[in-house]
Structures are given as C-alpha cells and as structure tokens.
N, C-alpha and C positions, 0 to 999 in steps of 0.2 A: 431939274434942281441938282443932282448928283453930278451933274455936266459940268455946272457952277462949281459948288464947289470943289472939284477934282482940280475945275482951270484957276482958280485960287489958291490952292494951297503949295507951298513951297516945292519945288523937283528936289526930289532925292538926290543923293550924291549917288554917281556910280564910280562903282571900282573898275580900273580897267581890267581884263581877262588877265589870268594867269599872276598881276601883283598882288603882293599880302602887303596888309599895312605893315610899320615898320614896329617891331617888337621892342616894348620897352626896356629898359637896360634894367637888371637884378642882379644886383652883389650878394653875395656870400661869404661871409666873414668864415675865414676856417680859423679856430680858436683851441691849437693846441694847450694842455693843462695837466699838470702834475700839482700836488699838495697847491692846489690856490681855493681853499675853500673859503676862505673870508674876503678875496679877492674878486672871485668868479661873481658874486651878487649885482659887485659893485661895476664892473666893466661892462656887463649884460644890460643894467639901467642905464647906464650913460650909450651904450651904441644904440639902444631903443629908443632913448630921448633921440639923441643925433640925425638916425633915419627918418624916425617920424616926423620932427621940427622941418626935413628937407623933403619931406615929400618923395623920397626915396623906397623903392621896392629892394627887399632883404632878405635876408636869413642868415643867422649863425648857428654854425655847426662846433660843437665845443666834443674836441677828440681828448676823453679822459685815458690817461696812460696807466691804469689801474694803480691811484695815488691809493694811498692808506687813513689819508686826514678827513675821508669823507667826499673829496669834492662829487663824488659820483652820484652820492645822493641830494648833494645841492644842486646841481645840474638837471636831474628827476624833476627837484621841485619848481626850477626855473620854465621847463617846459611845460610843466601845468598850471603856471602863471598867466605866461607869455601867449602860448598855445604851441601845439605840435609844428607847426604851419613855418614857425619861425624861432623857435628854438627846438634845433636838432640833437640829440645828443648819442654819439655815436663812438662807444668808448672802449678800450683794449684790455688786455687781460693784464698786461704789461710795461714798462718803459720801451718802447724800438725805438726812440730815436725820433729827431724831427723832419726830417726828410719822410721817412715813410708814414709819419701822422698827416704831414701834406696830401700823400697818396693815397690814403686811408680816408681823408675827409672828400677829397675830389670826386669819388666815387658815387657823392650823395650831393656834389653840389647842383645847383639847377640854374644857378648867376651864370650871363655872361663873363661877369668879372668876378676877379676872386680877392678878396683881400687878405692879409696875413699879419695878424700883433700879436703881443705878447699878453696873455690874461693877466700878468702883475700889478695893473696901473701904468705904467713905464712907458705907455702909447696912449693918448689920450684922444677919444674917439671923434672930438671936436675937430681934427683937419682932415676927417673924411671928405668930407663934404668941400676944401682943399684939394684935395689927390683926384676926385670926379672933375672938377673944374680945370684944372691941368692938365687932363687926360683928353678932354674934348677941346682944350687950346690948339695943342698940340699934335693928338688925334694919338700919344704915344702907346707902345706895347705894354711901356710897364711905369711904373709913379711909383719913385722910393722917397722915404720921408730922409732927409738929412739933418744930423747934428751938427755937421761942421761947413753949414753953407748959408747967409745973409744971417736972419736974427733965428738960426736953431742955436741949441746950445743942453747939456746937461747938467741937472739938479740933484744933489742929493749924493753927490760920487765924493770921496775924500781924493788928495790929490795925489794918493799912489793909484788910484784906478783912473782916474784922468788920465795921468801919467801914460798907464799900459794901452787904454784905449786908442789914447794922440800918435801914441809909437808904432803900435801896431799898422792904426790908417795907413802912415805916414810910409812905413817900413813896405807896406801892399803897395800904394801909391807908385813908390820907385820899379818895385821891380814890377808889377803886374799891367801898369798904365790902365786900368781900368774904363775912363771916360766916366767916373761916376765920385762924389764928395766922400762916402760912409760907406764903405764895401761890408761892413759886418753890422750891420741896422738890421733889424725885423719887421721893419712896417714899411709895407709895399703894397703896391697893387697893379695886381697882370689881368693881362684877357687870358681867360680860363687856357683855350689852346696854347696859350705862348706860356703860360704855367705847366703844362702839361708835358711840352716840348725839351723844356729846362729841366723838369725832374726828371726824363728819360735818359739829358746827356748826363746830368751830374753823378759823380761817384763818393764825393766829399759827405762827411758824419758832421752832427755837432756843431761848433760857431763856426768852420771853416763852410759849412753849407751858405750859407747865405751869400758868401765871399764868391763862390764859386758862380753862385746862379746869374751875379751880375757880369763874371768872366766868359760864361756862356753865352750870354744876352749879347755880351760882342762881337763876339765871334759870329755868331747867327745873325747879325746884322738889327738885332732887334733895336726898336728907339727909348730911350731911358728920359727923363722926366724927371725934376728933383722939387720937392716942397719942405722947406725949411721946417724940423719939427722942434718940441722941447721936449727931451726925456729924461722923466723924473725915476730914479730910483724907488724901486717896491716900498711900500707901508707894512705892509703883512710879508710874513715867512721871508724866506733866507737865497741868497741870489745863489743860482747855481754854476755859475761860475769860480772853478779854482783852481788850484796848480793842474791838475791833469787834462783839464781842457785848454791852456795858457801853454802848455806842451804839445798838443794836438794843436793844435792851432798852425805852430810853427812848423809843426811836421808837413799839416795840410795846405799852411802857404807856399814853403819848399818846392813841396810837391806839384802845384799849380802853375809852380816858376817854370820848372822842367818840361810840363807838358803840353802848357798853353803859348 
C-alpha cells in the first residue's frame, strides 16, 4: 500500500548540485532627513503603501542628521509602527552632508538595490514601481527619475527657481555632455555595488554630489536609464537651497569641467 501511494504522488523537484535558487530582489530606500518632522509620517505611509500594493520586498533606512524639530523622535515612532524589520532608523549626531549619509545608511542596507529621495514630498513614491520596471527593461546600473524628459515636469517652483534650475541643467548639459536629462535630481536608483563604486570615486559636497555621481557613472561605463518624474515642491518646512549652495554649486561645476 506505501508502494501505491509513493508511485502516486507527484516527484519532487530536484535542485541541481551546487545552484541556489535565484534570490529575490530587496530595495532599500536610504532616506536622508534633517527638520522633516511633519514630512517624514507622510513619505514612510505612502512608500509602505507603494511596496506593499507591488508586492515588493523593502526597507527604509531614514539617516536623521541630528535635526532639532524632533524628527528623531518621529522616526522612533514610525519604527514601532511599521516594525524594526523595515523601518531602520539609523541617525547621526550631526549635519555631514549627503554624500556621507549615503555611506552611513549603506552600511546597514541589506537591498540588492538602493534607492535614494528626498523625505520632503518632492519624490513621490508612486514611480517606484516605474524605476523597477525600467531597470529590468533594460537590465540598467542605475534609473534616474527626470524633470526635463517626456511628460516630467515641476510643481510648485515660482519662475525665478525655474529659471536657476533650466540654467544650471542647461549650463551642465554644454559643458559636462553628461548622457543624462537632470544631472542635479535626487531620485535614482543604483545596484547597491554600482552605489558603492560612485561614492568611493566622488569628491563633490552638497547639490554638486548628485551631478557628479551621474559624471562618474560615465566614465565607468555604467548604463543610465531615465523615467520621466513630477516634482512637487515641499508642503511642510523651508527648502534648503540658497545663495551659498547656488555658489558651490558653480564652484563644483567648474571644478568637474577641469577634471572630468
């Protein structure tokens, strides 16, 4: 009778020796933040919507830059929401800068992929799931979201920061030949190692970082990937963008002319 049903019931699948199955893909949102305490609630709900509606395996990692508005402690609370598992919070004493909060969150990510927005609202986490699908089109290194390519476009700007924004591209464009629409955009998404590789070469602070990572990525031959986004200007708190980064900026385009 055991004979029966052995010779009945379905053969197992065998694995052949030595392959693992193939591991499923995990992003990791690394979620730099200074003063976004009324912000931070709001972008943690909507990328938990986003991932979960997709069936997507996650985590975000929210690197508090020791604000004073509190977000440290809403961050606390989001992880006892959410749970530990998938919301990280992993936070400095300090401002350093966004280049080293990159390097600071990497250290804890466990995603093959990494993503990177701005906690203001100003990325809205609905074309994740956009920059995934692009990336497996393609098969690319890296998915930058663009404002100035098919129906992207930005909201909320008056027309002297338009203005600065369209000049600056525009002024990168000529001299730097990039291969890419939005050289100074924050919402991308790299394979961890090719994240990794970028922040080793770059030496650039502040909004000229972002510029740079895409001037590295061509030189390394990396493949770039573009998905048309909308960016809305902040709701809550105050942009930090002003004369003294509008100065650095210029300095750090200058400077990428000369050396790249």
């Amino acid at each position: 009778m055991a004979s029966e049903e052995a010779s009945r019931s379905p053969p197992r699948s065998r694995q052949e020796p030595g392959r693992r199955a193939p591991r499923q893909d995990k992003y990791s949102v690394l979620l730099p933040t200074y003063n976004e305490r009324e912000n931070l609630p709001l972008i943690v709900w909507l990328l938990v919507k986003s991932f979960s509606q997709s069936g997507i395996d996650y985590e975000i990692i929210i690197i508090d830059d020791g604000s004073p508005d509190g977000t440290r402690d809403v961050a606390e609370q989001l992880e006892k929401i959410y749970g530990s598992n998938k919301i990280l919070l992993r936070p400095r004493e300090k401002k350093l800068g966004l280049g080293t909060a990159y390097i600071h969150g990497l250290k804890y990510a466990t995603g093959n992929y990494i993503i990177i927005m701005d906690a203001d609202l100003s990325h809205h986490p609905k074309f994740i799931p956009e920059f995934i699908r692009k990336q497996k089109e393609g098969n690319f290194d890296i998915v930058s979201g663009t404002r100035y390519k098919g129906n992207g476009g930005v909201y909320g700007w008056d027309l002297k920061r338009k203005i600065i924004s369209r000049g600056a591209n525009f002024i990168t464009q000529i001299l730097l030949r990039p291969g890419a629409s939005d050289l100074t955009g924050s919402f991308r998404l790299y394979r961890k190692e090719v994240l990794q590789k970028l922040i080793e070469k770059c030496v650039s602070k502040g909004y000229v970082f972002q510029m740079e990572m895409i001037i590295r990525a061509r030189q390394l031959n990396y493949t770039i990937g573009e998905v048309p986004i909308s960016f809305v200007d902040r709701v809550y708190g105050e942009s930090k963008l002003g004369g003294n980064e509008i100065v650095s900026f210029l300095k750090g385009l200058l400077t990428l002319f000369a050396t790249t």
